[in-house]
TIZA-704541 format. One record per residue (C-alpha): residue in one letter; x, y negated, z. Coordinates in pm, whole numbers. Each point is the difference from the previous one (the first is absolute). Layout:
BEGIN
{A, {X, Y, Z}} ...
***
This chain:
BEGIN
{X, {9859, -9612, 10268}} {X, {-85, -401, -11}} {X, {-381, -80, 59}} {X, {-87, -92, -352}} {X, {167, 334, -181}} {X, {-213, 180, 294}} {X, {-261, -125, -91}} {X, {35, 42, -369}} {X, {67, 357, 63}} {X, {-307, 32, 214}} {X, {-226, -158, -265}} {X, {165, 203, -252}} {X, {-125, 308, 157}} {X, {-328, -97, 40}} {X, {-50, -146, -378}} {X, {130, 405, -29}} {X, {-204, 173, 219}} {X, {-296, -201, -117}} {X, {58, 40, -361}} {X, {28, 409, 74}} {X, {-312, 41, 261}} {X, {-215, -301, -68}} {X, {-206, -26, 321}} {X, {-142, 353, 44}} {X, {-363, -5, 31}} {X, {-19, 263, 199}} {X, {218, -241, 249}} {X, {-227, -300, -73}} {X, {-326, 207, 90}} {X, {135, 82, 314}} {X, {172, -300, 172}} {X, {-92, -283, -302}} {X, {272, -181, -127}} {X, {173, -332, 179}} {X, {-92, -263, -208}} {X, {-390, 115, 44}} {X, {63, -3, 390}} {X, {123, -397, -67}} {X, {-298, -71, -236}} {X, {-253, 144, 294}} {X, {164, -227, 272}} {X, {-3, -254, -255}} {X, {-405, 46, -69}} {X, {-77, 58, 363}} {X, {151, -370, 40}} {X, {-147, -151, -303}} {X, {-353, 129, 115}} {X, {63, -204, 342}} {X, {167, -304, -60}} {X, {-76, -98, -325}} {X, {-245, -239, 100}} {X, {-51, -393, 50}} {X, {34, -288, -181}} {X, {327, -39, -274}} {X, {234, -119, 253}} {X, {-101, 291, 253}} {X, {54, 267, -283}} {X, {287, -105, -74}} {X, {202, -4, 304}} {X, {-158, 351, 43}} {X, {138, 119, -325}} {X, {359, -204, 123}} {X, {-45, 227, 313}} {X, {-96, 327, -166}} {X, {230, -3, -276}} {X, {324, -67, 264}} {X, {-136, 218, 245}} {X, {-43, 281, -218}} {X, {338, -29, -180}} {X, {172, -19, 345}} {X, {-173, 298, 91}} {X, {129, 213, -288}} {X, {392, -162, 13}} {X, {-11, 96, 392}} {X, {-149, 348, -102}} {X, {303, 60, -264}} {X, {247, -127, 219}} {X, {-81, 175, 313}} {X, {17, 351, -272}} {X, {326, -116, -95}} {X, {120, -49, 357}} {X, {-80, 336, 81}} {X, {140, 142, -311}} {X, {317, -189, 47}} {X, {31, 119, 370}} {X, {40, 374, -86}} {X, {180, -37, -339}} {X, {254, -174, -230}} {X, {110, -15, -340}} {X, {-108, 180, -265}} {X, {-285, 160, 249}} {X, {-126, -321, 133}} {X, {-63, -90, -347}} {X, {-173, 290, -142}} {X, {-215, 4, 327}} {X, {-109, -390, -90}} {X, {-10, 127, -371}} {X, {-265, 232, 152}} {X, {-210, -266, 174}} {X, {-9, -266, -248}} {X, {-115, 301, -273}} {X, {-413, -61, 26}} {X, {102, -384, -53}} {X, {144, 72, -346}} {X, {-314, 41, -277}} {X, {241, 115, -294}} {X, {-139, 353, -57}} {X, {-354, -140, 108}} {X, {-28, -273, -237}} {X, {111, 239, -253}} {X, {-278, 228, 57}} {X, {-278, -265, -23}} {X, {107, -75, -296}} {X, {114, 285, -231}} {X, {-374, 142, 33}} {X, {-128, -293, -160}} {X, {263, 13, -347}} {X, {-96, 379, 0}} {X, {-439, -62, -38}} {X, {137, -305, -218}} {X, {187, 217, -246}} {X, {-293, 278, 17}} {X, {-225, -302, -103}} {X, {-210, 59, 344}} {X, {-81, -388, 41}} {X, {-217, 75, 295}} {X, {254, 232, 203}} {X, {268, -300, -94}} {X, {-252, -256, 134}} {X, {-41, 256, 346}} {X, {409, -5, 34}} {X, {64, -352, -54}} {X, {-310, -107, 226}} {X, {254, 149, 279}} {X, {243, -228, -54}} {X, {-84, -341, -107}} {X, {-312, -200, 105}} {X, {-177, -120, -299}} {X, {-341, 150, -123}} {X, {136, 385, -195}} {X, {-381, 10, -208}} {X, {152, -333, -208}} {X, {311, 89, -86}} {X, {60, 177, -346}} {X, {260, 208, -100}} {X, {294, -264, 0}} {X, {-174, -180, 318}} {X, {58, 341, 144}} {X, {376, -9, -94}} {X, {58, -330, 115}} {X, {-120, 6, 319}} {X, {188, 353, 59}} {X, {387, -163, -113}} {X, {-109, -371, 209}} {X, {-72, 251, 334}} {X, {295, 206, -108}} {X, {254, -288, -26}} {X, {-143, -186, 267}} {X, {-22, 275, 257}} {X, {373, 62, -102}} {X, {106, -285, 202}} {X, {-238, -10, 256}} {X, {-14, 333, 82}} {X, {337, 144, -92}} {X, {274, -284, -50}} {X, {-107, -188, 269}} {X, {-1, 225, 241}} {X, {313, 121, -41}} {X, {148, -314, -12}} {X, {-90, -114, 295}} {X, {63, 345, 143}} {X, {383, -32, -110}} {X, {8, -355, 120}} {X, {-160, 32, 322}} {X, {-17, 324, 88}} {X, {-339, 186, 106}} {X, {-82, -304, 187}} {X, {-12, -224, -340}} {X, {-188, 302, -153}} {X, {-246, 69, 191}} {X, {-88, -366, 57}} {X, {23, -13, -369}} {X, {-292, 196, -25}} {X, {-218, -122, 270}} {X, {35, -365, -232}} {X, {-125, 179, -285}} {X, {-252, 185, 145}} {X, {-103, -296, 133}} {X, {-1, -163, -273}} {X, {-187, 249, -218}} {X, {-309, 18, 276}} {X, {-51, -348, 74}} {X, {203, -222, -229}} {X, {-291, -90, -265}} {X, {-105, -327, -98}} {X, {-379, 127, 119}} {X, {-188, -245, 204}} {X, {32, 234, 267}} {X, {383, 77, -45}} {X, {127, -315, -135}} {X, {85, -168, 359}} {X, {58, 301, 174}} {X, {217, 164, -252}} {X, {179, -284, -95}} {X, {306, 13, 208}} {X, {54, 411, -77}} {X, {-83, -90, -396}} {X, {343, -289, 47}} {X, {191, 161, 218}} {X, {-5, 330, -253}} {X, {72, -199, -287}} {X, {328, -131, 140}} {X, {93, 354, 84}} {X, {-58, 134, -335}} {X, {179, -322, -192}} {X, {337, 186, 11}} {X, {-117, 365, -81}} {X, {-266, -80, -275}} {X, {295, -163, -166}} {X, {247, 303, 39}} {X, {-295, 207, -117}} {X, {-35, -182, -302}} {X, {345, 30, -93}} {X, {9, 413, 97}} {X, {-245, 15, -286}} {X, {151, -166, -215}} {X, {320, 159, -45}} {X, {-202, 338, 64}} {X, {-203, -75, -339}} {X, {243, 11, -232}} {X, {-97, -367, -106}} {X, {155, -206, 256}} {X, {32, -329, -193}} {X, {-374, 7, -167}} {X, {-87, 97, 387}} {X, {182, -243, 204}} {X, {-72, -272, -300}} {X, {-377, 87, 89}} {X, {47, -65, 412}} {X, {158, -334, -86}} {X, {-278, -112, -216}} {X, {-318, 143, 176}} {X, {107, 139, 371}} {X, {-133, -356, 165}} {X, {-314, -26, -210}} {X, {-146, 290, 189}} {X, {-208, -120, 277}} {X, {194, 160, 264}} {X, {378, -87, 80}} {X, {102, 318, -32}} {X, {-131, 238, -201}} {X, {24, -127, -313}} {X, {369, 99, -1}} {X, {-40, 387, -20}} {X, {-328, -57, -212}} {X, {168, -233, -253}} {X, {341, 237, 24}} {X, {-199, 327, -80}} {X, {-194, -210, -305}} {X, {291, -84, -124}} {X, {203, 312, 34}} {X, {-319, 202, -167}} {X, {-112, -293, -270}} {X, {-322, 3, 106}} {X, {-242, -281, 168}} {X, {-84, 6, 349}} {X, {-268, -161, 216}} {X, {-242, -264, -145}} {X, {-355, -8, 106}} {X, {-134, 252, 193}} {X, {-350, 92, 142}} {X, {-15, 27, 417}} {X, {-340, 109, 191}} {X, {0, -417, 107}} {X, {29, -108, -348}} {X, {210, -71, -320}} {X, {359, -136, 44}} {X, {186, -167, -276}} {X, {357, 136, 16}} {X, {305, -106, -216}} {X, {137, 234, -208}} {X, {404, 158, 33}} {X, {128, 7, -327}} {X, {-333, -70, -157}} {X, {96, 13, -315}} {X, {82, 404, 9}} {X, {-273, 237, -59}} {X, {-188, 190, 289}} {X, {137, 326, 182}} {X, {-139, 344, -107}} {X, {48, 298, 205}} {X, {343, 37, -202}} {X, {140, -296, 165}} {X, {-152, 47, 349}} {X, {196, 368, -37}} {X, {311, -185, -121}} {X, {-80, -261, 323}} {X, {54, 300, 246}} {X, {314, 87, -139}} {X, {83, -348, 7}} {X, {-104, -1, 390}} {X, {184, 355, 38}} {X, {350, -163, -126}} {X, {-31, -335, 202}} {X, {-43, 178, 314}} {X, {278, 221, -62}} {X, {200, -340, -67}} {X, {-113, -102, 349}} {X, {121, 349, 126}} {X, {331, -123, -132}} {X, {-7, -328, 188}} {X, {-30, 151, 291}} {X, {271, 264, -79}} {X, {268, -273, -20}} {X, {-140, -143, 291}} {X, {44, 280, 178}} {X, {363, 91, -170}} {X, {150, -348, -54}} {X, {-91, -234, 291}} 
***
């Protein structure tokens, strides 16, 4: 079996296992989970050398954020060393299948989620406003109904990529090593890479370096969803017309996709703890999600990831 249709195979299983088990929390109360072991190192490092003038904070961050990646490639390839010393084929893969699984968020992003359609179509605004608080940062006691929606499909499409896609692409590209590195990036990235005066220096070379890894995936996630929404053109015509007016590089493409795939608007302004910001709609001219779109989003989510399941398949059969 060549390297790449191992690794396809192993991220294959894991994208499986993951979408069966989630991450059991019976497993999580007891040992945590590996990206919350990453995110203490990477606060126990923040807390200590995120200090100085500009120039001093940033060559910290420059030596955090490549320290800490290193760290987690070394980590993944030392596990598939070992893996590879005491089996081959079809084993070795299904053993790195098993060791990439608490990388992959399918089943997990899923669950965040679907709570927050269910209090929306049971017209509980305030249980809606507890779910999505879980999942996106903006301020839940502002947001109506469709503010509710909105914010539940941009997390959904966005976490897509970074959190599924992503992952396993670099998994089937590089092997654990690529995953696991992945990850580190975009934990960093999600701890320290805000444009807070106390971030904005010391985050800025995890925020860069985690765009360029998600250019290629965001984009493949964007077109997953839209030929899994039954709209493709209306969807992909969306991405081409409002992906790059989102303020980040990236995920406007799975946020303009599912908008487009589910004729709805998505983003706009929104209301953060810090403040008001004024956000560009995707496909502002469609009206706002209800909980019947946000449903029809998950299935939409549900189909793309089984598209990505099929990637990986011919990976794994073909090359």
């Amino acid at each position: 079996m060549g390297a790449f249709a191992q690794n396809a195979a192993a991220m294959l299983a894991a994208l499986a296992l993951e979408a069966v088990v989630g991450w059991p929390e019976r497993l999580h109360r007891r040992i945590g989970h590996p990206v919350t072991w990453v995110g203490a190192l990477i606060a126990a490092l923040e807390r200590r050398l995120n200090r100085g003038g500009p120039r001093a904070r940033l060559a910290a961050g420059w030596g955090v954020c490549v320290g800490v990646v290193g760290l987690a490639a070394l980590a993944g390839a030392a596990v598939e060393a070992m893996a590879a010393h005491v089996l081959g084929g079809a084993g070795l893969a299904l053993a790195l299948g098993v060791a990439a699984w608490p990388l992959i968020a399918a089943r997990s992003l899923d669950d965040h989620v679907r709570p927050v359609a269910v209090a929306l179509a049971a017209e509980k605004l305030d249980a809606a406003r507890a779910g999505v608080s879980r999942i996106v940062g903006r301020d839940p006691e502002r947001l109506d109904a469709p503010g509710v929606a909105r914010a539940a499909l941009e997390s959904l499409a966005e976490n897509a990529s970074d959190g599924v896609v992503a992952p396993l692409f670099w998994g089937a590209l590089l092997g654990l090593p690529g995953l696991a590195a992945y990850k580190a990036l975009n934990t960093l990235d999600s701890m320290i890479g805000h444009r807070t005066p106390r971030h904005v220096d010391f985050g800025r070379a995890s925020a860069r370096l985690d765009d360029l890894a998600n250019l290629v995936p965001a984009r493949l996630t964007g077109l997953l969803i839209a030929l899994a929404g039954g709209r493709p053109r209306a969807s992909l015509r969306t991405m081409a017309l409002d992906a790059r007016r989102h303020r980040s590089p990236n995920a406007g493409w799975p946020e303009a996709a599912m908008a487009g795939a589910l004729g709805v608007r998505l983003s706009g302004p929104r209301a953060y703890a810090g403040g008001l910001s004024d956000e560009p709609w995707l496909n502002g001219a469609a009206p706002d999600p209800d909980a019947a779109a946000l449903m029809r989003g998950l299935r939409v989510y549900r189909l793309a990831m089984a598209l990505a399941a099929a990637l990986l398949l011919g990976g794994a059969t073909w090359l």
